[in-house]
C-alpha positions in Angstrom: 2.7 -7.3 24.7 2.5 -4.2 22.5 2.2 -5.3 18.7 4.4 -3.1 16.0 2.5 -2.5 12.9 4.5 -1.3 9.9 2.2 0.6 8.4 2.5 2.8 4.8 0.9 5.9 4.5 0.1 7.0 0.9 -1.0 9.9 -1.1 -4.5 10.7 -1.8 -5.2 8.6 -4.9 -2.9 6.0 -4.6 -5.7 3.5 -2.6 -8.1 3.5 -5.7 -4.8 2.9 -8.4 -3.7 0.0 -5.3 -7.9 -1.4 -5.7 -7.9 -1.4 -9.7 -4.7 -2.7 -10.2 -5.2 -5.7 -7.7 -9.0 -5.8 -8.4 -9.8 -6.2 -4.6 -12.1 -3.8 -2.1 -10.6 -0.3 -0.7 -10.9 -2.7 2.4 -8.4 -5.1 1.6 -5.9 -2.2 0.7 -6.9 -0.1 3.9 -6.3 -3.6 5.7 -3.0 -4.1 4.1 -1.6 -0.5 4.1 -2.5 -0.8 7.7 -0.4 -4.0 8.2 -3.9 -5.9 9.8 -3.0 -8.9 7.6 -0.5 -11.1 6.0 -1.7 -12.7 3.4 0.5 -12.7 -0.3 -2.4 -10.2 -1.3 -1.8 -7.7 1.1 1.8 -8.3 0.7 1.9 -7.5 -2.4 -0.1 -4.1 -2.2 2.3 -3.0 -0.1 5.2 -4.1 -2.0 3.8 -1.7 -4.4 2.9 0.9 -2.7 6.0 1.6 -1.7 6.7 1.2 -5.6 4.6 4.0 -6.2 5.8 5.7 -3.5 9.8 5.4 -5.3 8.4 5.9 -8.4 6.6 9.4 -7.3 10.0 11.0 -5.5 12.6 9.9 -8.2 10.1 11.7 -10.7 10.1 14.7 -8.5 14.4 14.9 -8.6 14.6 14.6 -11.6 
């Protein structure tokens, strides 16, 4: 059985705002951007990653 990761790729830059703002290791957000883990932690980085992600293409309409 094949396992579907749903993972979020992100602009240069983004990982190191994703580690200060959660205080955590550029492993923890490379583990969660990758969709490795589960935990509320990673759930949360990439609940806001794809913030970020919104957040840069609605500044780039306007």
């Amino acid at each position: 059985m094949q396992i579907i990761r749903n993972e979020i790729q992100i602009p240069t830059g983004f990982s190191q705002r994703l580690e200060e703002e959660f205080k955590t290791s550029k492993q923890s957000v490379y583990n969660a951007l990758k969709d490795h883990t589960q935990s509320e932690l990673a759930k949360k980085i990439r609940l806001r990653a794809k913030e970020m992600m919104i957040e840069q293409i609605t500044g780039l309409i306007i």
